[in-house]
DRENDREN-21110 format. One record per residue (C-alpha): residue in one letter; x, y, z. Coordinates in pm, whole numbers, padded with zeros to 5 digits, always signed. Layout:
N
aXYZ ...
***
This chain:
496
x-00151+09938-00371 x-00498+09901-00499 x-00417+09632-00702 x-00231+09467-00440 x-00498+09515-00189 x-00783+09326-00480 x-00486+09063-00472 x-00520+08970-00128 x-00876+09006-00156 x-00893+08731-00354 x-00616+08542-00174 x-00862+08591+00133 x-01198+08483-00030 x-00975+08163-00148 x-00874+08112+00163 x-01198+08139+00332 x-01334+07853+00083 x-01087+07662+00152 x-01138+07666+00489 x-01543+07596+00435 x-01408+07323+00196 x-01173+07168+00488 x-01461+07187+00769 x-01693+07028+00522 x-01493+06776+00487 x-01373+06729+00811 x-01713+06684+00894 x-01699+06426+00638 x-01448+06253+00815 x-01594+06251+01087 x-01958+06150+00982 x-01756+05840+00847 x-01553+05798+01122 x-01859+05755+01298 x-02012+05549+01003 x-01710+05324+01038 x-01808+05263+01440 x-02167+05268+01391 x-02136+04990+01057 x-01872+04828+01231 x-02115+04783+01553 x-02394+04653+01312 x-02155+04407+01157 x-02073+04240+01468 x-02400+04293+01586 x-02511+04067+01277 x-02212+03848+01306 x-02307+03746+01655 x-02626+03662+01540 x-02514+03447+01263 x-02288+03245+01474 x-02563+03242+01782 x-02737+03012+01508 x-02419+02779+01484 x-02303+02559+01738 x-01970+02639+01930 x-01720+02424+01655 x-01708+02770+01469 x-01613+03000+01794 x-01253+02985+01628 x-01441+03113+01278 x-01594+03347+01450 x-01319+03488+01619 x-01159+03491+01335 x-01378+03706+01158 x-01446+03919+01441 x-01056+03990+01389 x-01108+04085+01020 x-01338+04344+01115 x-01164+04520+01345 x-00847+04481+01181 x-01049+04688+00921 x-01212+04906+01139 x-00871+05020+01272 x-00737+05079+00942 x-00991+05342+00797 x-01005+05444+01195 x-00603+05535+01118 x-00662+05644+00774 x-00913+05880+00844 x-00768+06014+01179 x-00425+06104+00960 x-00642+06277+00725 x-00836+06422+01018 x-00470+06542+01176 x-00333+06686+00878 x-00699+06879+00801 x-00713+07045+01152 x-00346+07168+01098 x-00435+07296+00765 x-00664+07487+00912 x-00510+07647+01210 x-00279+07757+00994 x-00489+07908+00710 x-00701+08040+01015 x-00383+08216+01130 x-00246+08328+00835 x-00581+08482+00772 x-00581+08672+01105 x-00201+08782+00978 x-00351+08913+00663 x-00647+09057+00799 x-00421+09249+01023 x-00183+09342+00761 x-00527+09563+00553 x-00429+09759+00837 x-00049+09889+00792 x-00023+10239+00646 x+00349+10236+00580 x+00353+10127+00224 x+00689+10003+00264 x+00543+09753+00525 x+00241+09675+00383 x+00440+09523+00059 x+00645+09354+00312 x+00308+09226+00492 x+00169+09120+00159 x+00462+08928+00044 x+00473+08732+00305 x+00118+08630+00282 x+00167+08555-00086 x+00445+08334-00019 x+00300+08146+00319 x-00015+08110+00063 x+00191+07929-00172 x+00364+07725+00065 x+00054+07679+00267 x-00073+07290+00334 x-00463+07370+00276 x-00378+07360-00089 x-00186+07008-00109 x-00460+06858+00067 x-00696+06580-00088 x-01010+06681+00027 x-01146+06324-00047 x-01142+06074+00148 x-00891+05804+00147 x-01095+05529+00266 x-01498+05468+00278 x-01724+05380+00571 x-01876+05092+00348 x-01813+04745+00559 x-02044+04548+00344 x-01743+04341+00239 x-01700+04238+00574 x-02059+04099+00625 x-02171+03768+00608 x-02478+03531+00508 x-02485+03146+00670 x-02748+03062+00495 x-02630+02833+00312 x-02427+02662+00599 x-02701+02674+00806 x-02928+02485+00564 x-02632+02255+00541 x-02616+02198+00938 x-03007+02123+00912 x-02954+01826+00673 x-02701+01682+00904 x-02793+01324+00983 x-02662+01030+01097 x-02395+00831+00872 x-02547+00585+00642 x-02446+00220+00676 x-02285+00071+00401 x-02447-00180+00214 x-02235-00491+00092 x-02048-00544-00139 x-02068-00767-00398 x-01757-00976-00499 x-01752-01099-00870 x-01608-01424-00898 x-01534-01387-01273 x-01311-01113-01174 x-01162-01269-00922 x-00786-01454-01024 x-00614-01751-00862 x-00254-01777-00988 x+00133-01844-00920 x-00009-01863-00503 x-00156-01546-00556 x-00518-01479-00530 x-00695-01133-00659 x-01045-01082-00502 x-01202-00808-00656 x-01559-00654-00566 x-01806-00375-00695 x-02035-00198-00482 x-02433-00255-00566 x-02464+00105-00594 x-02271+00430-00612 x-02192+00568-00265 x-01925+00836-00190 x-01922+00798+00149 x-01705+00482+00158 x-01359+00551+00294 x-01192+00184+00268 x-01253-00183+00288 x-01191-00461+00509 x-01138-00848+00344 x-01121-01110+00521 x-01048-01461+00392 x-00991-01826+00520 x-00893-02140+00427 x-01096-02440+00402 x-01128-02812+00258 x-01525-02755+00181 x-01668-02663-00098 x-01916-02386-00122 x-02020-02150+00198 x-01801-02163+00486 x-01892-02423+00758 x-01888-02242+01123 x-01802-02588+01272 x-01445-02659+01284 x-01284-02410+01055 x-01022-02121+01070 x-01044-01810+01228 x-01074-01505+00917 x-00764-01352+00838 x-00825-00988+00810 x-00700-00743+00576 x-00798-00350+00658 x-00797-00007+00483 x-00822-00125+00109 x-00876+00190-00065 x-00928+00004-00390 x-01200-00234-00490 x-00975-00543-00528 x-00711-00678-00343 x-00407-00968-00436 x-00280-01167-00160 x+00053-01314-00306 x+00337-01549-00165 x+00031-01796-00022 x+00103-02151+00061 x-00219-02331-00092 x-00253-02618+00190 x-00615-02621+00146 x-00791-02728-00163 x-01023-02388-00127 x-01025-02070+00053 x-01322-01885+00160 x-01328-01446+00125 x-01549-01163+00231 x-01546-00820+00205 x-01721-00530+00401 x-01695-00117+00355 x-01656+00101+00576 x-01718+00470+00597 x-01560+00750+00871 x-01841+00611+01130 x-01946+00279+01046 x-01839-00079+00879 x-02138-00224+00676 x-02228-00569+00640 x-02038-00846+00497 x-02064-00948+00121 x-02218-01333+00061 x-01892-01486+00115 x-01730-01665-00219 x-01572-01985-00219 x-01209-01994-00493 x-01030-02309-00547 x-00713-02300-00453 x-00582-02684-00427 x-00214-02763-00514 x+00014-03052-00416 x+00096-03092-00057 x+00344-03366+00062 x+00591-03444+00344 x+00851-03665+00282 x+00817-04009+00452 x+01031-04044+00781 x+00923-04401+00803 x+01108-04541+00481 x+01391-04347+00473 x+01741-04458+00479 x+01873-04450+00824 x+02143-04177+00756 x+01919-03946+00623 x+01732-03677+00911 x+01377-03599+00833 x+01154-03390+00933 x+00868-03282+00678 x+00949-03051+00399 x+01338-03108+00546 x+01562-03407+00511 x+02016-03416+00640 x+02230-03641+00582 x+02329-03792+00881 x+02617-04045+00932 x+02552-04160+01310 x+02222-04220+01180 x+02093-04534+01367 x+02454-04699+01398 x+02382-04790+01793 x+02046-04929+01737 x+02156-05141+01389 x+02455-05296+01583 x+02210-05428+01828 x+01976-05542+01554 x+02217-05751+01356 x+02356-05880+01698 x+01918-06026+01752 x+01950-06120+01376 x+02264-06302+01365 x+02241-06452+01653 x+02238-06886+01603 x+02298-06811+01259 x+02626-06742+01010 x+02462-06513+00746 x+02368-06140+00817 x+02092-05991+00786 x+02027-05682+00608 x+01935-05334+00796 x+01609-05338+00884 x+01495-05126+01166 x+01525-04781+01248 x+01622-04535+01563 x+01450-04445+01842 x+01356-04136+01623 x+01219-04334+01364 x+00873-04532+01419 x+00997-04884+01273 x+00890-04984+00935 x+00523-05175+00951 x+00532-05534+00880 x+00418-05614+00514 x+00520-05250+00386 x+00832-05180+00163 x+01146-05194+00370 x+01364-04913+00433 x+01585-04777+00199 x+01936-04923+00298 x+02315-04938+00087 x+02372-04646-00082 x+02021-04595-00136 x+02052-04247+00073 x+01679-04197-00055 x+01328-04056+00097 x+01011-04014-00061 x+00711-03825-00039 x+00405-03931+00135 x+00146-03847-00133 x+00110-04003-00445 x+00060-03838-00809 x-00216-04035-00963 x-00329-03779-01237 x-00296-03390-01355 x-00031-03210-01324 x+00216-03103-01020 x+00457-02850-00898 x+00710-02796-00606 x+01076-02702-00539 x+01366-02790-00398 x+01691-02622-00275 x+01984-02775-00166 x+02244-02684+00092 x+02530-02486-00008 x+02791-02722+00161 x+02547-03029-00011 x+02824-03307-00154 x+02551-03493-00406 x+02200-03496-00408 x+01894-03596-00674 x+01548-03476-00725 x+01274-03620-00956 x+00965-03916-00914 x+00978-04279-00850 x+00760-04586-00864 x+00608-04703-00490 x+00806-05024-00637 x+01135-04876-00619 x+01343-05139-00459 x+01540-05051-00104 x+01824-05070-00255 x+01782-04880-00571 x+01925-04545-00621 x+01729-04257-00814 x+01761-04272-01194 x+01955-04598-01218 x+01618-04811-01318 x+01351-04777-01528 x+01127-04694-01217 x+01257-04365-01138 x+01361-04086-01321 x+01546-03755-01158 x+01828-03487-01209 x+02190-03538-01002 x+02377-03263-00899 x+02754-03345-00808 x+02971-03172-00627 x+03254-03410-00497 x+03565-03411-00618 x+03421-03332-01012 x+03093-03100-01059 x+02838-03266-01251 x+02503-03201-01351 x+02289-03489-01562 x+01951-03612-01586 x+01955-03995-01539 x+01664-04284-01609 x+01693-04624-01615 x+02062-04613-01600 x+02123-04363-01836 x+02306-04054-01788 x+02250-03699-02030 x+02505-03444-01887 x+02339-03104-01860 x+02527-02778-01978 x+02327-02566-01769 x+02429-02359-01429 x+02244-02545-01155 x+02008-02311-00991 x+01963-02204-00641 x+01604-02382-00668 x+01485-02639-00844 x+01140-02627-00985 x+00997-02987-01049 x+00664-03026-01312 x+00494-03369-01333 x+00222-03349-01559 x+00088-03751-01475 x-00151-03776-01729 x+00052-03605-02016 x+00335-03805-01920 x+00625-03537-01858 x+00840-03479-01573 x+01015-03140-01645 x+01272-02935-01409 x+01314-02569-01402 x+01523-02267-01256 x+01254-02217-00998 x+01361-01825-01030 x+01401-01772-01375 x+01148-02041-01493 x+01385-02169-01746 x+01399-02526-01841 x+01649-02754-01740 x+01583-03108-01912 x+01248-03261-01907 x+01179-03639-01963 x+00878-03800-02223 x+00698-04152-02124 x+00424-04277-02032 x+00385-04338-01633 x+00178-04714-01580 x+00174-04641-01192 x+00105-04399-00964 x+00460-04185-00883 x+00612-04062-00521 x+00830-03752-00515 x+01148-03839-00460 x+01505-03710-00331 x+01845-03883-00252 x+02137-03644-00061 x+02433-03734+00086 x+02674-03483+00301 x+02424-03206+00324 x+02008-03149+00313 x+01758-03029+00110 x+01422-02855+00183 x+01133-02854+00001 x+00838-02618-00065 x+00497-02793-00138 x+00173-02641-00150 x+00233-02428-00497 x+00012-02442-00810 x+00226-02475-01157 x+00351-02137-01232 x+00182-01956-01563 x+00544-01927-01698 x+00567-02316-01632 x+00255-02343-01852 x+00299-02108-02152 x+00669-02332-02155 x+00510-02672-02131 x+00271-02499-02461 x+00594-02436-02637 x+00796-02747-02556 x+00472-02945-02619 x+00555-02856-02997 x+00907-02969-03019 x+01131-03256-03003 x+01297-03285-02668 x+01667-03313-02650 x+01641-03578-02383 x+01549-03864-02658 x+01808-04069-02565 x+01647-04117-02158 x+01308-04108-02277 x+01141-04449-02210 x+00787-04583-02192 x+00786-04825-01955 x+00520-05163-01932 
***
């Protein structure tokens, strides 16, 4: 019994530490429960402070944070109020087990008091004072919730206005004009991040050098170039030059304009002439139709004026009501079977480029040059004053180039467009697959006048596109064929 009785003595003084052990710490707990409110307070206390210094934009930052904390506060809050819980019923029930065992040094029945002291042994064991963690399970330490604007704030003093842009400077080296494209490209004078696109602006012109204010086009304009060049492709070069300018622009402001640079972009532009053409034949610029009413009222009233006190016809010699009437002294109409218009520029020197494309439905047509002597009732390729490729496509399909009479059949698909190259001075007139750029036939001789573009059609139209420089694949073939023996030896004539 003795032994039994220094047993639960020692069961008692254990519990009895324990119990010191789980009010110390529950005044742990609650010292940082309290730490956790108190730092917490401070935290926002300093938080409020920091974002009095800021203007309102970060109210959503702040709120945000503000969140954070107490999100934080309320998890050590429920941390340390479980740990709290399960500490106060630790220690009612050591508290009351101790009161059992205190009252069990009491019993006198041996019988009971083993009884007594078993049970005490075993609610010991199984008691929850000794499978607590008397440490605890989170700090009151909120320092990682704190924060320093410091930085931001010197940031938000710095804060001026935007910077304008200063121009930029386009290098005409770098610049490109080819195939009715033009590149513009442009470097700024110095380094300046703040640039967030460009805006180019261009115009065409017939001056030379700085654009004129008096009587010129308005600027085209080009926005939110992110690069520092720009290609403007698929252009119709109607004007010998074109004027461009670019500015930059940053999130607030558009700097000023560079010195504007002046590219030359001339090419061959030509209508065909209304005034000469045959009177079946519908014109209308860069268009021409066969026609077969074509002036039949006005021509029977003509030859009835002509013939009239006199046996021996005249031939056709006016036009419609459409057609201003051809002027006195000039070369007369094309008549016969002469179903032929010309254009109304001539090629005196370097070289030229346009295309043609033909109807689908067309029955015959011709494309190539001609003499301004070209008689009214000559026909393309049958003298030595014009020279041209015939596509056929009554009854038989044939394709030939023809000069002077001459015919050289052509084993070659004809091609959607026709690409014409007159190099004047070189004297070569070459035709192309205006898609694929390759060569069809081209003629050799020398040309003693100046040449008209011309075109003959008959049951169908053609359309032309003028305005276009001679494509670089053009070139780099002319470079090649230059160096070789043409095939079309047997048309090629220099004429006196």
């Amino acid at each position: 019994m003795d032994s039994q009785k220094e047993a639960l003595q020692r069961i008692i003084s254990t519990l009895a530490n324990k119990n010191d052990e789980i009010q110390n710490f529950i005044d742990t707990l609650n010292h940082t429960l309290k730490g956790v409110q108190e730092n917490s307070s401070n935290v926002l206390s300093e938080l409020d402070e920091e974002f009095d210094s800021l203007y309102s934009i970060l109210d959503e930052v702040k709120e945000s944070m503000i969140n954070s904390i107490k999100q934080e506060q309320a998890r050590k809050s429920q941390e340390l109020q479980s740990q709290l819980s399960q500490c106060n019923n630790a220690l009612e029930n050591s508290e009351e087990l101790l009161e059992f065992a205190a009252r069990s040094l009491d019993i006198k029945e041996p019988e009971e008091f083993s009884k007594a002291a078993r049970q005490i042994k075993d609610r010991v064991t199984m008691a929850s004072a000794f499978r607590l963690s008397l440490k605890p399970k989170v700090s009151d330490n909120m320092t990682h919730l704190m924060v320093d604007f410091s930085q931001e704030r010197q940031i938000l003093q710095t804060l001026k206005f935007l910077p304008v842009p200063k121009a930029p400077e386009i290098d005409p080296v770098e610049c490109l004009v080819a195939d009715n494209s033009v590149t513009v490209a442009w470097r700024m004078p110095e380094e300046d991040n703040k640039i967030d696109h460009f805006i180019l602006e261009y115009r065409k012109t017939n001056f030379d050098g700085l654009p004129r204010v008096k009587d010129e086009r308005c600027w085209e304009i080009i926005d939110n170039i992110k690069g520092t060049e720009y290609t403007l492709s698929g252009l119709k070069f109607d004007s010998k030059y074109m004027n461009f300018r670019v500015r930059a622009c940053n999130k607030a402001v558009a700097g000023e304009y560079s010195d504007p640079v002046t590219l030359e972009t001339k090419a061959l532009n030509f209508s065909l002439d209304n005034s000469s053409s045959h009177l079946n034949l519908r014109v209308e610029d860069t268009c021409v139709e066969w026609d077969p009413t074509g002036g039949k009222g006005q021509e029977s009233k003509i030859k009835g004026k002509e013939n009239k006190g006199s046996g021996t016809p005249s031939p056709k010699r006016t036009s419609t009501g459409s057609r201003p009437p051809a002027v006195r002294g000039s070369r007369d109409r094309f008549t016969g079977e002469s179903y032929t218009v010309l254009g109304d520029t001539a090629i005196e020197s370097g070289q030229h480029y346009w295309e043609v494309k033909a109807q689908k439905d067309c029955k015959s047509y011709s494309v190539g040059v001609a003499y301004k002597t070209l008689g009214k009732f000559d026909q393309l390729g049958k003298t030595n004053t014009s020279w041209c490729i015939h596509v056929n496509n009554w009854l038989q399909n044939t394709f030939a180039a023809k000069h002077n009479n001459k015919v050289k059949a052509l084993d070659v698909t004809v091609p959607e467009r026709i690409g014409v190259f007159c190099d004047f001075d070189g004297g070569q007139l070459s035709f192309y697959d205006a898609n694929s750029k390759q060569l069809l036939y081209s003629f050799k001789t020398k040309f003693t006048q100046p040449v008209l573009p011309g075109f003959m059609v008959w049951c169908g139209g053609l359309s032309l596109n003028t305005g276009m420089q001679v494509p670089s694949a053009v070139r780099t073939l002319q470079k090649s064929e230059n160096g070789m023996t043409g095939s079309a030896s047997s048309l090629n004539n220099i004429t006196q």
